[in-house]
C-alpha positions in Angstrom: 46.8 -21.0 23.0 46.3 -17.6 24.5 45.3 -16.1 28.0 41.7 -14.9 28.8 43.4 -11.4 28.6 45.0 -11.9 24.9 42.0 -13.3 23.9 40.0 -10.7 24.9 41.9 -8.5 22.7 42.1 -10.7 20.0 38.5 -11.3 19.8 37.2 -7.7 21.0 35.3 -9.1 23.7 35.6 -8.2 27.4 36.7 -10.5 29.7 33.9 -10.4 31.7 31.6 -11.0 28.6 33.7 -14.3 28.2 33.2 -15.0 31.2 29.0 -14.6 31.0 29.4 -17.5 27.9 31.6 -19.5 30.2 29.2 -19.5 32.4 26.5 -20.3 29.9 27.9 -22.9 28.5 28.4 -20.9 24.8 32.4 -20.5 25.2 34.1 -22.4 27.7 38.1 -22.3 27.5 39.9 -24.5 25.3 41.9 -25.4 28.9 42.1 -24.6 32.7 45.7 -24.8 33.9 45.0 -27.0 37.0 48.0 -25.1 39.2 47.3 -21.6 38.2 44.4 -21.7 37.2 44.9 -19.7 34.6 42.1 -19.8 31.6 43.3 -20.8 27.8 41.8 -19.9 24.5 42.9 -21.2 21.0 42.7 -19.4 18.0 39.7 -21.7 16.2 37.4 -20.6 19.2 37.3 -17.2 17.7 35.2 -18.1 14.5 32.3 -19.7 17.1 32.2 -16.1 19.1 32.1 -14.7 15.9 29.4 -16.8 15.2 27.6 -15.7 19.1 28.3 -12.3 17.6 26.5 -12.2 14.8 23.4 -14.0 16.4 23.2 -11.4 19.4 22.9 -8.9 16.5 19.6 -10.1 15.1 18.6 -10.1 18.9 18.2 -13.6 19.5 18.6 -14.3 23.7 21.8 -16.3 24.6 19.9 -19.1 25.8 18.2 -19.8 21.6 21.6 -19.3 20.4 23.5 -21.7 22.6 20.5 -24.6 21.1 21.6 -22.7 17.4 24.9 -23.1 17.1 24.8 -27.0 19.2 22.3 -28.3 16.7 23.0 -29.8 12.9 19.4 -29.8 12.5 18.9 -27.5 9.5 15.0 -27.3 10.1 15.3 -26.3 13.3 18.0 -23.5 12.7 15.1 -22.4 10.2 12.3 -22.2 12.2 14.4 -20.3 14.8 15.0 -17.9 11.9 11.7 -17.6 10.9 10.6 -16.6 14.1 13.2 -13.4 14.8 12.8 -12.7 11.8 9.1 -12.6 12.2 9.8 -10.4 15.7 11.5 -8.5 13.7 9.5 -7.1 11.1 6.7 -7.0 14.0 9.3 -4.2 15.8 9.8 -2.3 12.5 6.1 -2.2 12.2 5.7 -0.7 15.9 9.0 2.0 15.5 7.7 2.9 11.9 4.4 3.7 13.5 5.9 5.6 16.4 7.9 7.6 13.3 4.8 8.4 11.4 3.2 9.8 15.1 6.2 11.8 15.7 5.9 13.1 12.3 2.5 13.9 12.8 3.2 15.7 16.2 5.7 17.5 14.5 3.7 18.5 11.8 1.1 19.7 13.5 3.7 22.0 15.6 5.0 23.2 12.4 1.3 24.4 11.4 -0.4 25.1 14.6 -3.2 22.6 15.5 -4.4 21.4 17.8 -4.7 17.6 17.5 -8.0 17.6 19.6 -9.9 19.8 17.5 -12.1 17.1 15.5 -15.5 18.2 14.9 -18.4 15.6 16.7 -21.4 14.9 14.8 -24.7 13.2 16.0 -26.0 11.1 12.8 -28.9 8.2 12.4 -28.0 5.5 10.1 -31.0 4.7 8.6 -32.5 0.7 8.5 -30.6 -0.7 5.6 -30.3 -4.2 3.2 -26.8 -5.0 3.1 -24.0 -8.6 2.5 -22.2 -9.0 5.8 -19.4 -11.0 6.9 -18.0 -11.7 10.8 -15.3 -13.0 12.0 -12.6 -12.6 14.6 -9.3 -12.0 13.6 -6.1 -12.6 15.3 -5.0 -8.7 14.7 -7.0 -5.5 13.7 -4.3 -5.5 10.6 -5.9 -8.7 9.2 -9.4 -6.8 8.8 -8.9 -6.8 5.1 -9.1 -10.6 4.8 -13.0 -9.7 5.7 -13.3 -7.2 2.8 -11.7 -9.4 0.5 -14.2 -12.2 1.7 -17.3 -9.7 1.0 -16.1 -8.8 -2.1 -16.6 -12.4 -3.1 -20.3 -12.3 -1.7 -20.9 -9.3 -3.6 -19.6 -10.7 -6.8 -21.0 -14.0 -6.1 -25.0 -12.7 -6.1 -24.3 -10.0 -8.7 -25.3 -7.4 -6.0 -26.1 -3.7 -6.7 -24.4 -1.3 -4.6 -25.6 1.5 -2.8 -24.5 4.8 -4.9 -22.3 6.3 -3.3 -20.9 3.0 -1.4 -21.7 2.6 2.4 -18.8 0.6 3.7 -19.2 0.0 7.4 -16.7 -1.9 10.1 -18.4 -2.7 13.4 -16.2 -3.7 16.6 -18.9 -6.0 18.6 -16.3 -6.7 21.9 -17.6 -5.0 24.5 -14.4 -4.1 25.8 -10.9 -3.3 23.7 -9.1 -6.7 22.8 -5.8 -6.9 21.5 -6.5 -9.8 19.8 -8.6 -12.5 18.2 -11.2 -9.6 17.6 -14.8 -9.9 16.9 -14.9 -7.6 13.8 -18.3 -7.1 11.1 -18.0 -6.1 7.8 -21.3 -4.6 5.6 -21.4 -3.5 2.2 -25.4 -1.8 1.7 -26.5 -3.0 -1.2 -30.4 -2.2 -3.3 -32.5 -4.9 -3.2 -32.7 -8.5 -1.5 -30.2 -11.6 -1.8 -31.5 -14.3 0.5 -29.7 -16.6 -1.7 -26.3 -15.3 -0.6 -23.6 -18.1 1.0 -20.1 -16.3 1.0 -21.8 -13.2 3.0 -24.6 -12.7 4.5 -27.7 -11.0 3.5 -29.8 -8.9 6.5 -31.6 -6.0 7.1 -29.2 -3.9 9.5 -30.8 -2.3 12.2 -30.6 1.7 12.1 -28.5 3.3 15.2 -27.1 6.8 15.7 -23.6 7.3 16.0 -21.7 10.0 17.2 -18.8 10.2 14.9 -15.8 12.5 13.7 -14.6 12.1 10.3 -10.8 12.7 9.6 -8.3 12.3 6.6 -5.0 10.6 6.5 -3.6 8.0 8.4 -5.2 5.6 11.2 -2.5 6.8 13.8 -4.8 9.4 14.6 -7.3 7.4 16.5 -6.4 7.6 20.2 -7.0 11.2 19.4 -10.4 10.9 17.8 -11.5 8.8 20.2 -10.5 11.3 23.2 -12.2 13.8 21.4 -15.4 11.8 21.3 -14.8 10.5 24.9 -14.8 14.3 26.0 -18.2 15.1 23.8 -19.8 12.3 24.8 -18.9 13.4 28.4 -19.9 17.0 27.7 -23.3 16.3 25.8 -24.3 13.8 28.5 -24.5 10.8 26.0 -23.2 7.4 26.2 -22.0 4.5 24.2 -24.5 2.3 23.9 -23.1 -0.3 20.6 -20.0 -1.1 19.3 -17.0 1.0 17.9 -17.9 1.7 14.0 -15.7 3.0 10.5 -17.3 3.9 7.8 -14.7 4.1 5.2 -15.3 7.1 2.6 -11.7 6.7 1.1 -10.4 3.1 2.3 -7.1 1.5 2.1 -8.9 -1.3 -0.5 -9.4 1.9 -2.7 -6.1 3.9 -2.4 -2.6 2.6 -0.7 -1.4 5.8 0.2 -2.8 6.9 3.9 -2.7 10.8 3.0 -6.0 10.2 0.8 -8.1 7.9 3.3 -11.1 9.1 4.9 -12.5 7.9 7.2 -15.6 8.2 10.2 -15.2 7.0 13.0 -17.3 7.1 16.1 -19.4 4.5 18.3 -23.3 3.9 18.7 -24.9 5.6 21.4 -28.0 7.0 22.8 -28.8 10.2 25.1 -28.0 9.7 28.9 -31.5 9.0 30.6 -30.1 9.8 34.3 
């Protein structure tokens, strides 16, 4: 048996930390000499804060790895895994995008932009026959699932695409959601397919957009959106329909973000007061 103080030492764990999983209920001493007082350790405790250890690494919170490491139940040590290691991968995704912006900041120090300097452009998209498909999506990231869905009605009527390929995303909230998204995808295609059941067939409505199209990456966008925010503001126009891409080089077509590009912009109308 050894004190709180060779333990400690042992185990490379301060005494006050010992103390916090005492108090938790994670590592209690082996034995509490009743005169002294006086806390004991033995040496087989030291393979279950090992154990604490290793769980605090993957970031798991004291309180999920007291239920871990009390349980036999091998599905529910499982889900628990599945879960942080779901967190995880949702915090590499954030850093790795904060990377790539500091890249890009970087970059563009290195060459001497100006990230605002995106050009605006006022455009009508004409009336148009096209296979649509809506839905709302837990994430923006699952926006391909409607793609992939389209791509079915398309295949499923035979339909003949517009030359060169219109590909529009429309954002219908009327306010920014950060999830469970109601997102529209439309493909314009040349004739009519009333027959249509994976998509949709309709004649879209024509709008005019005020738009900026850019290459590369979508970590741009709080940019391109300021920069229309501050047109829109200048040109006294206002948003007046939902948030719209129209994807010239998609991720569908190429994986590699240096190649997409894409226009961006929102449907809106001159200001009438």
């Amino acid at each position: 048996m050894f004190k709180i103080g060779e333990f400690s030492k042992l185990s490379n764990t301060t005494v006050r930390t010992l103390d916090h999983y005492a108090s938790l209920g994670l590592l209690e001493p082996e034995t509490i000499d009743s005169k002294t007082n006086y806390r004991y350790y033995s040496a087989s405790q030291l393979s279950r804060l090992n154990q604490i250890k290793l769980l605090q690494q993957t970031g798991l919170p004291l309180k999920t790895i007291k239920e871990i490491i009390t349980t036999d139940d091998l599905d529910f040590l499982e889900q628990h895994y599945n879960l942080q290691e779901k967190k995880l991968e949702e915090d590499l995704d954030e850093l790795l995008k904060k990377q790539r912006m500091i890249s890009l900041l970087k970059q563009n120090v290195k060459e001497g932009k100006n990230m605002t300097q995106y050009n605006v452009v006022v455009k009508e998209i004409p009336e148009r026959n096209v296979l649509s498909v809506r839905g709302v999506l837990a994430a923006y990231t699952l926006e391909g699932e409607l793609w992939q869905k389209l791509q079915k009605g398309v295949t499923e009527v035979q339909a003949k695409m517009a030359q060169p390929p219109v590909n529009i995303t429309l954002f219908h909230d009327v306010e920014y959601v950060e999830k469970d998204a109601d997102v529209e995808v439309q493909t314009t295609v040349i004739g009519e397919y009333p027959e249509a059941k994976i998509a949709e067939f309709k004649t879209a409505p024509a709008f005019i957009m005020a738009s900026v199209t850019f290459s590369g990456s979508f970590d741009q966008m709080p940019k391109v959106t300021q920069t229309i925010a501050e047109w829109l503001e200048a040109n006294e126009y206002q948003i007046v329909g939902p948030m719209i891409n129209i994807g010239h080089v998609s991720p569908g077509e190429d994986p590699n973000p240096e190649n997409w590009v894409t226009e961006s912009g929102f449907v809106v109308a001159k200001r009438t007061n």
